[in-house]
N, C-alpha and C positions, 0 to 999 in steps of 0.2 A: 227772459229766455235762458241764461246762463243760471237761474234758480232754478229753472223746469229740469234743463240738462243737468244738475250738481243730483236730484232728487231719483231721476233715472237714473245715474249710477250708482248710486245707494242703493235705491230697491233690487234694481239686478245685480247686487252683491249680495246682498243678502237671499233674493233666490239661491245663489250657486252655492251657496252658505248649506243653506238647509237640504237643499235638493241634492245636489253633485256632490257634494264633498260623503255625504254619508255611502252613499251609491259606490264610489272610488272605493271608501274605507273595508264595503264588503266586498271588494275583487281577491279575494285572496287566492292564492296559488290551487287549479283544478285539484280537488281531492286526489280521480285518476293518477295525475302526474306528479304529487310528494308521492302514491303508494309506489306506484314506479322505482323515485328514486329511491326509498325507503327496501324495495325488495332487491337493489343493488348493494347497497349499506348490508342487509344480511348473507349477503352470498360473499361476501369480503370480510376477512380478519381487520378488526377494528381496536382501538384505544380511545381514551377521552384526547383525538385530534381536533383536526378536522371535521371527520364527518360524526364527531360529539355533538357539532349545533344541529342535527339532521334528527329532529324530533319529533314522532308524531302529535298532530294535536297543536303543530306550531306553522306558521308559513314559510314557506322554503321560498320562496319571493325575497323576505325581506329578513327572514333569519338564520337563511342555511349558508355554511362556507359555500363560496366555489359555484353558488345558482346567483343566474340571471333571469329574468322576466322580460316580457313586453310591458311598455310604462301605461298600454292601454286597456289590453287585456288579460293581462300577469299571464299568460302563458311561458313557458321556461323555454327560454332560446340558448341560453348557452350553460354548457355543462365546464367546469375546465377545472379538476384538478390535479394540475401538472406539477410534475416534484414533488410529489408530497410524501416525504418519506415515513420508515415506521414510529419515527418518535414523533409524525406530527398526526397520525391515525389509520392512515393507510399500511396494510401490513404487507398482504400477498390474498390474492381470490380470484374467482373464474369469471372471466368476462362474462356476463349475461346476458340476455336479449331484455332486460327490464326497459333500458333507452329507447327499445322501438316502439315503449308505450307514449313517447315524448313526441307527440306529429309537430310540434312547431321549431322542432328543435333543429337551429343554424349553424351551433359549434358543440362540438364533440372533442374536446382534449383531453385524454388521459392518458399521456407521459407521464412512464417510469413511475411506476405506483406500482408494480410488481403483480399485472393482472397475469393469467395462466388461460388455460382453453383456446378454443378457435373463436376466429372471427364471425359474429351473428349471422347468417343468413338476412333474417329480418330490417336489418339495417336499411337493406333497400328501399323499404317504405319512408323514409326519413326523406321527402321530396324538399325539403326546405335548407337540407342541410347543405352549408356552406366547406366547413373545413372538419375534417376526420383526420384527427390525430392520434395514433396508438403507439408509436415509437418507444424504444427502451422499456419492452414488457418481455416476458417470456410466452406469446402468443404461437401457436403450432397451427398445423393442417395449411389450406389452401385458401386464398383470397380467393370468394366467392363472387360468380358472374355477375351477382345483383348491386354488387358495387356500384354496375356501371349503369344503375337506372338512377343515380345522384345526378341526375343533368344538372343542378345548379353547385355542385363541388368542388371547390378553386385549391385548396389545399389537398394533399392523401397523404399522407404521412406512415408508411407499417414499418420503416428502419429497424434495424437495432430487434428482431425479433427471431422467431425460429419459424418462419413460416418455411414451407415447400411447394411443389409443384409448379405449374406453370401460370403464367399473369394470364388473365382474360384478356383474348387480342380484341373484347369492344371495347378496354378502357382509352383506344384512340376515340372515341364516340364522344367523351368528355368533353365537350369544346368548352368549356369555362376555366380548365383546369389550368394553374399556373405554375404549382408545385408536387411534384412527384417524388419524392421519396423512398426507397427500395434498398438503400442499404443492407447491407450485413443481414442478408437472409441465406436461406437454400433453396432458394427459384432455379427450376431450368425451364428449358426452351429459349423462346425468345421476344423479343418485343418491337413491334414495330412501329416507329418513334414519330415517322413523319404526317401521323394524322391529328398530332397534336398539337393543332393550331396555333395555342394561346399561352402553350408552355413555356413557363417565364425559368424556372431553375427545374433541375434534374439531378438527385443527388442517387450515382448508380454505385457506388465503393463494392469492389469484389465482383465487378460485372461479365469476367468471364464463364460466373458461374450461370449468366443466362445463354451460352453458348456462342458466344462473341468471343474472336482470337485478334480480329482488328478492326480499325476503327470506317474500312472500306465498306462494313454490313451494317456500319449506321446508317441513319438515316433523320439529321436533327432538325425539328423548325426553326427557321431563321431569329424565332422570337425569343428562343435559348438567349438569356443573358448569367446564368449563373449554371457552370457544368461542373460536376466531381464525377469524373472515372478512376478505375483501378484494374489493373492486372489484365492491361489488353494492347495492344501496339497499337499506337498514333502515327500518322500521317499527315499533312500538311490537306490533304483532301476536306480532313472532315470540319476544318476551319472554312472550307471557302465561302459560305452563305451564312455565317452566324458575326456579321456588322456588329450587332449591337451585342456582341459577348463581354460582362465587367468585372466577371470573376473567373479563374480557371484551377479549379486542382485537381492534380492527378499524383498517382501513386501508386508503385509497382509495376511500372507504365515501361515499352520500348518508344522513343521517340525516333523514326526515322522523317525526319525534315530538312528538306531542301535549303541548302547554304543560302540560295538566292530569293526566298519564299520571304515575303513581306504580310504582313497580318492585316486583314481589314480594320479592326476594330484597335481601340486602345484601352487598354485593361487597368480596371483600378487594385485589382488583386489576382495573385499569383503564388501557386503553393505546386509547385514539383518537387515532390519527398521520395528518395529509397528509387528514381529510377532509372535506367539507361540511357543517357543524354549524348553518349559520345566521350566522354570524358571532360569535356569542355563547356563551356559556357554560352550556351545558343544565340544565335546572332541576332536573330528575329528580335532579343530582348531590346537590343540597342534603339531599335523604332518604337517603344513605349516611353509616353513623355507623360501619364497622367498615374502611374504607380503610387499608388498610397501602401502596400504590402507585398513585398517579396520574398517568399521564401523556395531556397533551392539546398534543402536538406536532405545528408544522406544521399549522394547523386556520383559520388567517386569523382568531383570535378579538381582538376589538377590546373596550378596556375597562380598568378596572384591574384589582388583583390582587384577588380578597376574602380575607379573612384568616376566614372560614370554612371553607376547604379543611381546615386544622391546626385549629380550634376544636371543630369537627364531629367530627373521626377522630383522636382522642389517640394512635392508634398509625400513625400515618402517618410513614413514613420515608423514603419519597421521592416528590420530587414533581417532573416535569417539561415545564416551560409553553413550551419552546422554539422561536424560529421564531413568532411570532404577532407582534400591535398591539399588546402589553400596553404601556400608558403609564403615567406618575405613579412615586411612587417605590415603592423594595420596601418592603412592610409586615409585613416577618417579622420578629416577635418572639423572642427566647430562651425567655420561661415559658410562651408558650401553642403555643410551635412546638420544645420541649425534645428531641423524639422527633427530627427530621428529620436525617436524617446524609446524604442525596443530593441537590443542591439546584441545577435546571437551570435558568435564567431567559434564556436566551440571546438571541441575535438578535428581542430584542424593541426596543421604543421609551422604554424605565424611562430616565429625566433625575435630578436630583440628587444627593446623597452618597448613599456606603454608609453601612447600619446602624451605628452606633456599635458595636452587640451585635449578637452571632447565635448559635441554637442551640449550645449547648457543646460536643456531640456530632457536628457535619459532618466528615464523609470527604471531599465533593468539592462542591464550590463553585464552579457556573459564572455568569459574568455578563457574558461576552463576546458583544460586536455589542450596545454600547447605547449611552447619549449619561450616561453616569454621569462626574460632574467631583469634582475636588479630588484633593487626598492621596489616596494610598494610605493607609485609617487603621491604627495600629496595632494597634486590637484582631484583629484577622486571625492577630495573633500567638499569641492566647489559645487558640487551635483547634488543641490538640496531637494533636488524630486524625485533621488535615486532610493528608490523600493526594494532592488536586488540587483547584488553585485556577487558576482560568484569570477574569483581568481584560480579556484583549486586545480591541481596536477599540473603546476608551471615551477620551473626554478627560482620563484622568488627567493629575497633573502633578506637579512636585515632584522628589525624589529617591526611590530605592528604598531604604523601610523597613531600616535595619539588620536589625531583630530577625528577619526573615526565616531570617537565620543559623541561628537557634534551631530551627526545625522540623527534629524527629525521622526521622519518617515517611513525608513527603512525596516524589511520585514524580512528579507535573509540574505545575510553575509555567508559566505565558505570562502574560508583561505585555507583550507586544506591541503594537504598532500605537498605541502610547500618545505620548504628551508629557512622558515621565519623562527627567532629565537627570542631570548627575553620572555618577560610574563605581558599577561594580558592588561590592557588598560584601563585603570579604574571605570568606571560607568560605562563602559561597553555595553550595548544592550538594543537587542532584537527581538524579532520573535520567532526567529532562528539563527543560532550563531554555531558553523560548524570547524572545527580548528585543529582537527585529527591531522595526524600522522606531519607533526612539524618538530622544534626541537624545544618547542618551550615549556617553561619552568617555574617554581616556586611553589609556593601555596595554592591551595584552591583562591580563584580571584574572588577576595571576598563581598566588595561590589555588586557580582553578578548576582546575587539573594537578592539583592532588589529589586532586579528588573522583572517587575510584574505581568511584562511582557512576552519574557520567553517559553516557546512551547518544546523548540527541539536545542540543546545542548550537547553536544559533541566535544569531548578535548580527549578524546582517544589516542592512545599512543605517542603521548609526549613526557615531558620529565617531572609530570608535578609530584609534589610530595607533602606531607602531612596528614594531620589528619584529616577527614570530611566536617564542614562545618555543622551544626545544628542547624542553623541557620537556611540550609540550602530547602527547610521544610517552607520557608517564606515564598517560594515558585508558586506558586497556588497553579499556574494555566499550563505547568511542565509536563508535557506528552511524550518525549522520548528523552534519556540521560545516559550518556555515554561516555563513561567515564575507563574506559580497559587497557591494559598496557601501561599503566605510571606507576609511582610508586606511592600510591598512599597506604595509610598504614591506621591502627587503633581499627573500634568496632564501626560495625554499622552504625550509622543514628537513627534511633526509631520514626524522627522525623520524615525519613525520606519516605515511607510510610503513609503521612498523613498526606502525598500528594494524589489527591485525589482522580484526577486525569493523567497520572504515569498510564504508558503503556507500552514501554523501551524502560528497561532497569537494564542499565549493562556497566557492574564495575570487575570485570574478572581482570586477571593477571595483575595484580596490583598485593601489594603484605598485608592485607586486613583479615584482623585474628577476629576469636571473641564468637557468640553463638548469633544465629540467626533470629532475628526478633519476632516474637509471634504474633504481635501485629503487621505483619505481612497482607494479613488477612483482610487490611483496611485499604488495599487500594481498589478501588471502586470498579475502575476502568478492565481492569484483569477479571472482575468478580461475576460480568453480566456474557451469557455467551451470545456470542453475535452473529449473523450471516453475512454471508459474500457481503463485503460495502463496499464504499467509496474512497479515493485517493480523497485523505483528509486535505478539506478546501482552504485551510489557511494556510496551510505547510505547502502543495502544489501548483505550480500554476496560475499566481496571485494576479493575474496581468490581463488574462481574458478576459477578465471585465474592460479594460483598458480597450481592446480590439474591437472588442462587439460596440463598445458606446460611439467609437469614431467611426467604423461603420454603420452603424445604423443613424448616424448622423448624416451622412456625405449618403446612403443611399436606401434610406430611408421605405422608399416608395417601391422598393422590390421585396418587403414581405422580412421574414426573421430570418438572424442568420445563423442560430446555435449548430443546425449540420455544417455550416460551412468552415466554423471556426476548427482547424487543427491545432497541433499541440507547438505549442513551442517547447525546446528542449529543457525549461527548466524546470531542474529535481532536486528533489531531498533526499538523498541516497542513507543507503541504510546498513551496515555489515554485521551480519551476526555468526555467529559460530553454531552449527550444530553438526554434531558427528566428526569432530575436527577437520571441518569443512569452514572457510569461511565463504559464508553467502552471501552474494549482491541483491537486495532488492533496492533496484531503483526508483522505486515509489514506498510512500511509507501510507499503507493504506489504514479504515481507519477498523479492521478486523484484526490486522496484526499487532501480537502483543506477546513479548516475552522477555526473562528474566534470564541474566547469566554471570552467576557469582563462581566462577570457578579461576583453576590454580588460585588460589588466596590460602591462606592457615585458618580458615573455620574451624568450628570445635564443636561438640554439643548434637543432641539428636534433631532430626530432620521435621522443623514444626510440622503437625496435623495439618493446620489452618490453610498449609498450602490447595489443601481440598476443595477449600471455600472458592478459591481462583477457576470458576468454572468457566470464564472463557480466555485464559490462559492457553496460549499454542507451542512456545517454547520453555521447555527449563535445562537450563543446564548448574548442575551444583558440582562436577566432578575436582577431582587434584586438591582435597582438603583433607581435614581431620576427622568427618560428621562419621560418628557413633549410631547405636540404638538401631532401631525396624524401620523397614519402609513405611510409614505411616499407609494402614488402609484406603483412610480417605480421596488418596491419586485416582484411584478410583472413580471419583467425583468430577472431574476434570476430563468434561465430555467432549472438549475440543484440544485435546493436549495433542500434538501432531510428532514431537520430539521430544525425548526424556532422558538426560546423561547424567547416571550417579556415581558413575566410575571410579575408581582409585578413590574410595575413602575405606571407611571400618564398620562398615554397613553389616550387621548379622541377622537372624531368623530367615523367615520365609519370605519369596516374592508373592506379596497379597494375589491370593482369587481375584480381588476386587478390577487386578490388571485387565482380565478379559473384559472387559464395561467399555476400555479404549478403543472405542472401533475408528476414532480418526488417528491413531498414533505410528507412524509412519519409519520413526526412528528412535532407535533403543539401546542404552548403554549400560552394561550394568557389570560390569566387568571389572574386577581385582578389588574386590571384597571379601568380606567371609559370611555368604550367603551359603544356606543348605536347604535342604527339603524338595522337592519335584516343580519341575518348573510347570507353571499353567498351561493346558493343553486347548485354550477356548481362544477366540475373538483373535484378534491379531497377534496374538505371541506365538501363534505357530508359521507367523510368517519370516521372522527373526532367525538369523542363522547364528551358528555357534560364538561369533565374536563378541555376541549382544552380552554371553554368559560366562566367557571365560576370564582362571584367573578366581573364579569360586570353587575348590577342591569338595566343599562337601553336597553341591548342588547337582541335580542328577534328573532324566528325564530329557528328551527330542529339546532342542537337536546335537546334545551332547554326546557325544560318543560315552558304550558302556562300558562301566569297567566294574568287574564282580569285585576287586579286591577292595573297594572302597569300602569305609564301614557304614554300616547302616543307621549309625548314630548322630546326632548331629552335635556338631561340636558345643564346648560348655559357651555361654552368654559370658562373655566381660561385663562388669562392672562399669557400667559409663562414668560413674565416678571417681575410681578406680584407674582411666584407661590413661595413659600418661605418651608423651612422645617417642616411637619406635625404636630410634635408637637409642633413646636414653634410658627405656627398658633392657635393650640389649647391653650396653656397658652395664648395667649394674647386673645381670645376668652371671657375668663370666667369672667377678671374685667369687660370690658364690658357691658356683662350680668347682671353683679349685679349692677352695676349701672345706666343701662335704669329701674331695677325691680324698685330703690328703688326711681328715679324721680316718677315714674308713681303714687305710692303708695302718694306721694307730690301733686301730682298735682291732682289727683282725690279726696285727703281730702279738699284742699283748694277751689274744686268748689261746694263742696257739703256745706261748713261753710259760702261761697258764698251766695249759695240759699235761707238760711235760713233768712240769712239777709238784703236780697236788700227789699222783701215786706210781708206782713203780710198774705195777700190773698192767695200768692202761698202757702207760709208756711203751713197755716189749710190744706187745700186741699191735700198736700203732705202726711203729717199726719191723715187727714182722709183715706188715701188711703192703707196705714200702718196698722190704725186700721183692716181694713177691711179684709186684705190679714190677720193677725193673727188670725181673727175670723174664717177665713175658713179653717185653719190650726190645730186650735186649740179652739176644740166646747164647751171644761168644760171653758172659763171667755170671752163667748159672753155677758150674764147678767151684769159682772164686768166691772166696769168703770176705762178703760186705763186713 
């Protein structure tokens, strides 16, 4: 019996062998449906990304990015490529209606891929589809009614888009729907909320633009567990039937809530940013005992800290009070604030020392824009999980902590803006270290070449000196260098040059002589032009990942939480000079990029090469020595937004080539000895006379005319030739006084000449004398000279 049954399942394996398995091998993905995706692939700007594996002739089943299939009958059920930016193939193209050749199709994700056009019509036949995600596109016109024939659509997602007009009042008809999303549009009219049964989250940011002034003409279903409002007055009404609510943010919000109004539900998260609270700290918080996130930024709350926040909610892991009056010192303990690993207190009024102790477990630790004095203390050192610590715009003082060295993990340090002295500490090393505007000193830390790690370098405005090492070419991952305000001295190193991801060169106000190097040309970063992008993700914001994982840990089962996540306040700030402006960006995004060698003793003409930097946005060279013409080539430099050549020895023409600038917004060119007609094309005639003055021989809108000028232009110096200005003029003035005093030599001795070669001229000379004095002078014509 057990031989009969071993030999049956052999044979019926080897049926499934022969049969099934070949059968399966030819399900390949319907023709219809690769051409489909294939006629979306060409209506989109493409590279060898992403959609590279999207070949015809191949199955998109099992070899295209970003396609999913049914495992029975390869039909394509999910589309999803989200994030895919342009250096992974997605560039920018017009939404298509090709998807609505996909009838099986259950997800539809295309975030932030840079599509353009309106929303398909067609889409509405897509009866299968589950979730419709367009967010962070540049999508226009109107969400069309046939949306709302998706009877099985649990997610909608159009955020973050340009849409307009008004929402279709059937999308209450949706009853599957869970997540609604309508962010940052330009929707009017209005929506009526409470036919959506099964609505789990609602993210409405900017919601007065659906004609909502308060929160009495909502109308939420109780199955609301995750809400984001913005820019409409709250009342304690529109809580009363939403039990099961576990997240809440709002922003730009009036809160008027009853002192004595106690909250149904108990919230695992909380984010009131930027709004009208009373000035104080709402009472209602005190009944939340299951707080995993609190954040009440930017709200004008005046007061101290309470140490209820952490007492109250043992599992609270971040907390962020930033931007408010908060006074007195910080009162966070380690044992009763053990959880807390995110810890914002920023731009408050907090005075005294740091805690001796803090939580074991902090990732990021901000406490910058306060009036907090003393040491740096050591125990800072004890926080081996500490990712970022940022002290800057406090009274610190002292030297900077050795033990600093020690940390593992850490990815940005700023002790900025402080009263820290002493040089920096051998092996200090981030992958941003910002140290500006403090009082220290010495050499470049020579050390810091090796930290293979750093992207942003900052020691602005402090006392270093020497020369730049070579060495600083060993950064390889160096993204921004800020080195202005100290005193270093010698030339450039061509090394700094070979850092190929520079896109921050700032060493102005410092003695560095010597010519500009003409491999300039080699930074890479500067060389590609780029579009609107992104706050570069290693440098901003390093922590989100941290938020979203514990969250989607603890609540898992209510879907994604990327709309929900807000900002926490920490940044990479940036200052740069243009226009003898200095400007804050407080983001260091990753399209900005520019160069600023000025006040230094440069020397030498203005490399061409600069040309090559076509996505270059700032330059500034002014307060140097630089000789020679404008190099043509500037020209080239299709995204240069700001250009100061000011106060050098700049001669000829301002290149034709100027008008090509149509992004160039500010312009310096002022106390040179430029000549010839200023360009009359593209943006130069939007520059007023300050752009040009300070050039006598330059003429042409929008200088004032002046006929006596000559029509000449002055003669070309010598660049090699041209030597330091005053030390032209002292050697000027002996000179001068010695051609005065030949001259006065040699015109006595021809006139002592004259008198005595002949007799004849003599009289005649003399009689001529006489004559000129008599008509000069009429009382001694009679008197005999």
């Amino acid at each position: 019996m057990a031989v009969a049954s071993i030999k049956f399942t052999f044979i019926s394996a080897v049926l499934v062998t022969l049969f099934v398995s070949p059968c399966i091998g030819l399900l390949n993905c319907p023709t219809e449906e690769s051409q489909a995706l294939l006629s979306f692939k060409a209506a989109v700007n493409v590279s060898d990304g992403v959609l590279g594996s999207w070949v015809n002739g191949t199955d998109c089943c099992s070899k295209w990015n970003g396609i999913s299939c049914n495992n029975l009958t390869n039909h394509v059920e999910r589309v999803n490529l989200s994030d895919y930016h342009a250096e992974q193939g997605v560039q920018s193209g017009i939404m298509s209606g090709s998807f609505c050749n996909l009838p099986f199709l259950k997800y539809l994700i295309l975030k932030n891929i840079g599509l353009t056009g309106t929303i398909p019509s067609c889409l509405g036949k897509l009866s299968h589809l589950q979730h419709l995600r367009l967010q962070k596109n540049s999508l226009s016109g109107i969400v069309p009614a046939v949306i709302c024939q998706l009877s099985n659509v649990s997610y909608l997602d159009v955020s973050f888009n340009q849409l307009i007009g008004m929402l279709p009042s059937c999308l209450k008809n949706l009853s599957f729907l869970r997540l609604l999303a309508l962010s940052f549009n330009k929707f009017q009219g209005s929506l009526q909320l409470s036919g959506f049964s099964s609505l789990e989250q609602l993210y409405a940011r900017n919601f007065s633009l659906y004609n909502y002034t308060t929160s009495s003409q909502l109308a939420l279903p109780s199955s609301v567990k995750i809400l984001w409002l913005s820019s409409i007055t709250i009342s304690d009404t529109l809580f009363h039937n939403l039990a099961d609510l576990k997240f809440l943010v709002l922003s730009h919000c009036v809160l008027n809530i009853s002192t004595s109004w106690f909250p149904q539900f108990q919230l695992g998260g909380i984010d009131i940013s930027s709004c009208s609270i009373g000035g104080r700290i709402p009472e209602w918080l005190f009944t939340q005992y299951s707080l995993q996130r609190l954040t009440l930024a930017d709200d004008n709350i005046v007061g101290e800290i309470p140490s209820w926040f952490w007492e109250n909610n043992p599992q609270l892991y971040m907390l962020n009070l930033s931007g408010n009056h908060l006074f007195g010192s910080l009162p966070i303990q380690p044992r009763s604030a053990r959880w807390i690993t995110l810890l914002d207190v920023s731009r408050n009024e907090l005075t005294g020392h740091m805690p001796s102790a803090l939580p074991p477990d902090l990732q990021l630790l901000m406490v910058n824009g306060n009036s907090l004095i003393g040491n740096i203390p050591t125990s800072l050192c004890d926080l081996i999980h500490l990712e970022k610590l940022d002290l800057s715009n406090n009274k610190f003082s002292g030297n900077i902590t050795t033990c600093f060295t020690s940390y593992k993990v850490i990815q940005v340090l700023n002790l900025g803006d402080n009263r820290l002295e002493g040089s920096i500490p051998q092996g200090l090393c981030s992958s941003s270290l910002i140290l500006r505007n403090n009082k220290l000193g010495g050499p470049f830390p020579p050390l810091i070449t090796n930290c293979k790690t750093l992207q942003v370098l900052d020691i602005g405005h402090n006392k270093f000196a020497g020369d730049i090492p070579r060495s600083i070419g060993n950064l390889s991952a160096l993204q921004v260098l800020m080195m202005k305000g100290n005193c270093f001295r010698g030339s450039i190193p061509s090394e700094i040059f070979q850092l190929k991801k520079l896109q921050i060169l700032d060493l102005s106000s410092n003695n560095i002589s010597g010519v500009i190097p003409h491999s300039i040309a080699s930074l890479q970063a500067m060389a590609v032009a780029r579009e609107e992008g992104h706050v570069l993700s290693t440098l901003l914001h390093p922590f989100h990942a941290i938020v979203r994982n514990k969250l989607q840990r603890s609540y898992s089962e209510l879907g994604p939480f990327e709309n929900f996540m807000s900002e926490v306040s920490s940044r990479d700030e940036l200052y740069m000079t243009v226009k003898d402006l200095d400007l804050h960006y407080p983001y260091i995004l990753s399209t900005l990029t520019g160069i600023d060698l000025s006040n230094n003793r440069l020397n030498g003409d203005v490399p061409f090469e600069f040309g090559k930097l076509k996505g270059l946005r700032f330059l500034n060279l002014s307060m140097n020595n630089l000789s020679g013409v404008i190099p043509p080539s500037f020209g080239e430099m299709s995204q240069l937004e700001s250009l100061d050549l000011s106060t050098n020895r700049l001669y000829g023409s301002i290149p034709p080539e100027f008008q090509s600038l149509t992004s160039l917004e500010c312009l310096n060119l002022s106390s040179n000895n430029l000549s010839s007609n200023i360009p009359q094309g593209g943006q130069m005639i939007t520059f007023d006379k300050t752009s040009y003055s300070g050039n006598p021989y330059l003429v042409g809108r929008p200088l004032p005319k002046n006929c006596s000028w000559p029509k000449f232009a002055p003669p070309h110096p010598s660049t090699n030739d041209m030597q330091d200005t005053n030390e032209d003029y002292r050697n000027e003035i002996p000179l001068f006084e010695i051609g005065l005093g030949l001259s006065h030599v040699v015109g006595f001795s021809f006139v002592m000449l004259f008198r005595a070669v002949r007799t004849k001229w003599r009289k005649s000379y003399f009689k001529q004398v006489d004559k000129i004095l008599k008509l000069l002078f009429p009382s001694i014509r009679n008197k005999r000279l």
